[in-house]
N, C-alpha and C positions, 0 to 999 in steps of 0.2 A: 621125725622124732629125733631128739635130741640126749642123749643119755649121759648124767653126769656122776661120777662116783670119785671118792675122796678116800684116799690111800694113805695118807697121813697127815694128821692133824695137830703135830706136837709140834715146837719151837725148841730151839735151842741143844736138848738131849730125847735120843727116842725113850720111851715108856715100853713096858710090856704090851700095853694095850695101845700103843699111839706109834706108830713111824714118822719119820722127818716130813716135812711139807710135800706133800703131791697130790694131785688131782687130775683126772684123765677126762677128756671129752668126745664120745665116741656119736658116730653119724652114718647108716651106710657102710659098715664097714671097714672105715676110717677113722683115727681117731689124734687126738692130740694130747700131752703128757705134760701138764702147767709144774715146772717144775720137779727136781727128783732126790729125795733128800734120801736119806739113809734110810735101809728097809722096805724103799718101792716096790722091789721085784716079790718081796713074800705078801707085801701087801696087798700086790694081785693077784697072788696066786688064792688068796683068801676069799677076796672079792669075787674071782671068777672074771678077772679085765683078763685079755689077751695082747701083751705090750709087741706082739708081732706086725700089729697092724697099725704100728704108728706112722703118721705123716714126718710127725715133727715134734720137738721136746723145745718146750719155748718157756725159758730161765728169766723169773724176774730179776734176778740180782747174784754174782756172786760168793753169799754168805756160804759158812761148807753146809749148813743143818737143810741147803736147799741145792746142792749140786752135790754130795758125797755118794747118793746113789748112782754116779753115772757110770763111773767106769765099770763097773762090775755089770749093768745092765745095757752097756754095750758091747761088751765082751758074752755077755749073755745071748743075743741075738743074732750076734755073728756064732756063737756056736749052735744054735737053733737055723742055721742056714739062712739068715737072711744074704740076700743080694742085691737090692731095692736101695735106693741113693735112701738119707735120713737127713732130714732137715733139722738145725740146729740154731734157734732165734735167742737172740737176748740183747740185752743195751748196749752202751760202752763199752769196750774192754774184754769183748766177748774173744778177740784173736791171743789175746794173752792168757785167758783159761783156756782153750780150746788145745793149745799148743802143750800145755801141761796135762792136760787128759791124753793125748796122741800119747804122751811116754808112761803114759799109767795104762791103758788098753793096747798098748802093741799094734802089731797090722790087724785092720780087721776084713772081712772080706766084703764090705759095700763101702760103699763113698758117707761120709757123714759132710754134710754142707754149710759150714759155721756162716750164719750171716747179721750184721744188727739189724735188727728188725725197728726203724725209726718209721714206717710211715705200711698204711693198710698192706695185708698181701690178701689176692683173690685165691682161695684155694681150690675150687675147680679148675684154674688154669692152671696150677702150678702142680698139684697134686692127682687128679680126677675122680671120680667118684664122688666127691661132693657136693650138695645140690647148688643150681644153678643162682651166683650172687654171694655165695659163702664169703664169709669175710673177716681176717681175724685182723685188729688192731691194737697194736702197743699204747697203752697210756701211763705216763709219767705219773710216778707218785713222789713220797713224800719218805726217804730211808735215811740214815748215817750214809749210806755211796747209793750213786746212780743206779736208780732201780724202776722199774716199769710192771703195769699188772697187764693185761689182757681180755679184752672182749671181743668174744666170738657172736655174730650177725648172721641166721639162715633166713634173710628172706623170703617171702612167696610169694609168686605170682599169683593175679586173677583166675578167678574160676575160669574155665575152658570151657567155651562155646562151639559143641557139636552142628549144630544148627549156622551158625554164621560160617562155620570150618567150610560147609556144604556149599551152601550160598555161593562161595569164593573159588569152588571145584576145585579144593585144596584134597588130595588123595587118603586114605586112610591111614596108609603108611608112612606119612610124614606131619600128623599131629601131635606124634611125639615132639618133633623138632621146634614147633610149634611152642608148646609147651614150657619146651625148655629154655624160651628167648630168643631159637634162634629162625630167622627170614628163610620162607620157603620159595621157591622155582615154580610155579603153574605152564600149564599146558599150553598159555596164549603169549608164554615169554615175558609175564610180566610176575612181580613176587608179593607173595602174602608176607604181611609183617606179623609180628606176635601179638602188637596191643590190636590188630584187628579183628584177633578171635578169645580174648581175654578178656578178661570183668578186670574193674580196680584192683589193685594188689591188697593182698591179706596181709592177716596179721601175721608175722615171723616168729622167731626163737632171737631168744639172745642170752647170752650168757657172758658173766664178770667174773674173774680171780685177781685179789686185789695185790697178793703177793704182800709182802710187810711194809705197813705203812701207818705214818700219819693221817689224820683225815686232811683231804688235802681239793680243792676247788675241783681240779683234773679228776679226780676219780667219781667226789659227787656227779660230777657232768657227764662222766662216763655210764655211771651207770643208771641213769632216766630210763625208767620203764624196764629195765633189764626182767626178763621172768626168774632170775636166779640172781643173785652175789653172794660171792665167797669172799669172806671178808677180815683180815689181820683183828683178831680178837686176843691177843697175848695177853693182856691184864682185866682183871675180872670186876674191880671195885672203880669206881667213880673217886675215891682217894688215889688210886693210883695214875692220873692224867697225869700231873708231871713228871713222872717217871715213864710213862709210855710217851710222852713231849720228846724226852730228855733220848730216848734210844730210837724212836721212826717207828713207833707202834703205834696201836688204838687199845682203848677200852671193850668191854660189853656195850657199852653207854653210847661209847661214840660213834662203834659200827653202826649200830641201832637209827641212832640221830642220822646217820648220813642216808642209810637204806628209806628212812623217813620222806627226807627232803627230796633225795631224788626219784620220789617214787616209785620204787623195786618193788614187784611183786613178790619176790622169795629172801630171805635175807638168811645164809648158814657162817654160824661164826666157825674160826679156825684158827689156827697157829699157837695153841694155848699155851702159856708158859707151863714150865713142870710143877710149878706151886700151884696151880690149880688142879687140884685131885678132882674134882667132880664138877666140870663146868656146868649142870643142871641146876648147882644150889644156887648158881649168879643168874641165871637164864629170865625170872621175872623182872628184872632190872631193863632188860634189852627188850622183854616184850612190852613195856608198858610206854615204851617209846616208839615201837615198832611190831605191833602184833602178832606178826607174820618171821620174826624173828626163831630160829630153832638152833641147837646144838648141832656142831659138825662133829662128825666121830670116823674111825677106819673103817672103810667099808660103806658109809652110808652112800646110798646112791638114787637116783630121782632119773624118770623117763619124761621130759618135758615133750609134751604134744603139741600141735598146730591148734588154734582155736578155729573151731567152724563157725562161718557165718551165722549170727541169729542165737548164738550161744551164751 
């Protein structure tokens, strides 16, 4: 299971009702924090996220309406006792904010580990607790400066064959390992591999934050089939393209159109400018291009399941 919840959905200034850009992705009790604009931490207190169990806080770009929550919620969790390294992903330029957050949070008492995140990281290896193949990738979008959204990959393996397990006089106490990908030892000195007690691989989780952007070839491609995208919705009307051209935004319209093309099963708009008081009154413009399209708001949150065979 994959749990995603949206902590703020404003652009530019936060709202009473709306905080700065953020959205968390939790796994296993594990999680990842897309972004942390201003108001993250009351944002979760709201939601009921727990931002102790983050892996990592991974920054599409740095504008302030989507990095000004940081220093206050890293200074946050170093006084909450963390002691746990904190991974810190983002594009270009990421050693030059990094260095100006260090003199806005003082010492803290865990290692924070600034890195650009140009190319997949495994986060089972790097992190643990994740399931086996987890994978989060940076993809290039379309801003005014170098900026990057994020999709996260839980693979699954094939159903598990008790009966072949047997067959192989693989022991009961190590079809967990099995399971998990990894080459078992038998008793005759020879090893079980995983695809030989596994069915085809299943269908996975995947999940998009597109971070602020133009629509742009890279993010369509990125997100094919995704069961979620969060998606740069700053401007509400289909008059207003050239002006979301003009600053590295999107429409209703345009989110919509791209969630379309690339076949997304979930499409939530986000990052709404402050002129849009009610994004529900634009919302049938984005559905009728895209069905499956809904309003993002603070707090909203979705538990994406594995799909079972034959379902």
């Amino acid at each position: 299971m994959l749990t995603i919840t949206l902590l703020g959905t404003a652009a530019t200034m936060p709202l009473p009702d709306r905080a700065l850009t953020a959205a968390v992705a939790e796994c296993g009790g594990h999680s990842l924090l897309l972004d942390c604009g201003e108001g993250t931490q009351t944002a979760a207190r709201r939601a009921g996220v727990n931002l102790m169990k983050l892996d990592a806080i991974c920054l599409t770009h740095y504008h302030g309406d989507h990095i000004f929550g940081l220093p206050g919620l890293l200074q946050t969790l170093g006084c909450q006792g963390r002691t746990r390294p904190l991974a810190l992903y983002g594009p270009k330029g990421l050693g030059e904010v990094w260095a100006a957050l260090r003199v806005l949070t003082g010492p803290l008492p865990y290692p924070v580990c600034p890195e650009v995140l140009d190319a997949p990281a495994a986060l089972r290896e790097r992190f643990g607790g994740w399931p086996q193949g987890a994978k989060l990738t940076p993809v290039p979008t379309r801003h005014r400066v170098t900026s990057q959204g994020y999709r996260l990959d839980l693979p699954r393996a094939g159903r598990f064959s008790p009966e072949k397990a047997r067959a192989l006089g693989v022991p009961v106490q190590q079809w967990k390992a099995l399971q998990q990908g990894q080459s078992v030892a038998l008793a005759d000195g020879s090893r079980a591999a995983p695809e030989s007690v596994l069915g085809p691989a299943r269908q996975g989780l995947s999940f998009l934050f597109s971070g602020d952007t133009a629509p742009c070839a890279a993010l369509e491609q990125a997100a094919a089939g995704v069961d979620l995208l969060l998606c740069d919705a700053t401007y509400a009307l289909p008059e207003q393209a050239a002006q979301a051209k003009q600053y590295g935004h999107s429409t209703f319209g345009q989110s919509a159109a791209l969630a379309a093309k690339a076949g997304a099963k979930r499409l939530w708009l986000v990052h709404y400018s402050p002129m849009i008081t009610d994004p529900e009154e634009e919302l049938a413009q984005a559905q009728s291009l895209f069905p499956a399209a809904e309003c993002g708001f603070d707090g909203k949150s979705i538990a994406l399941q594995y799909e079972e065979e034959g379902e």
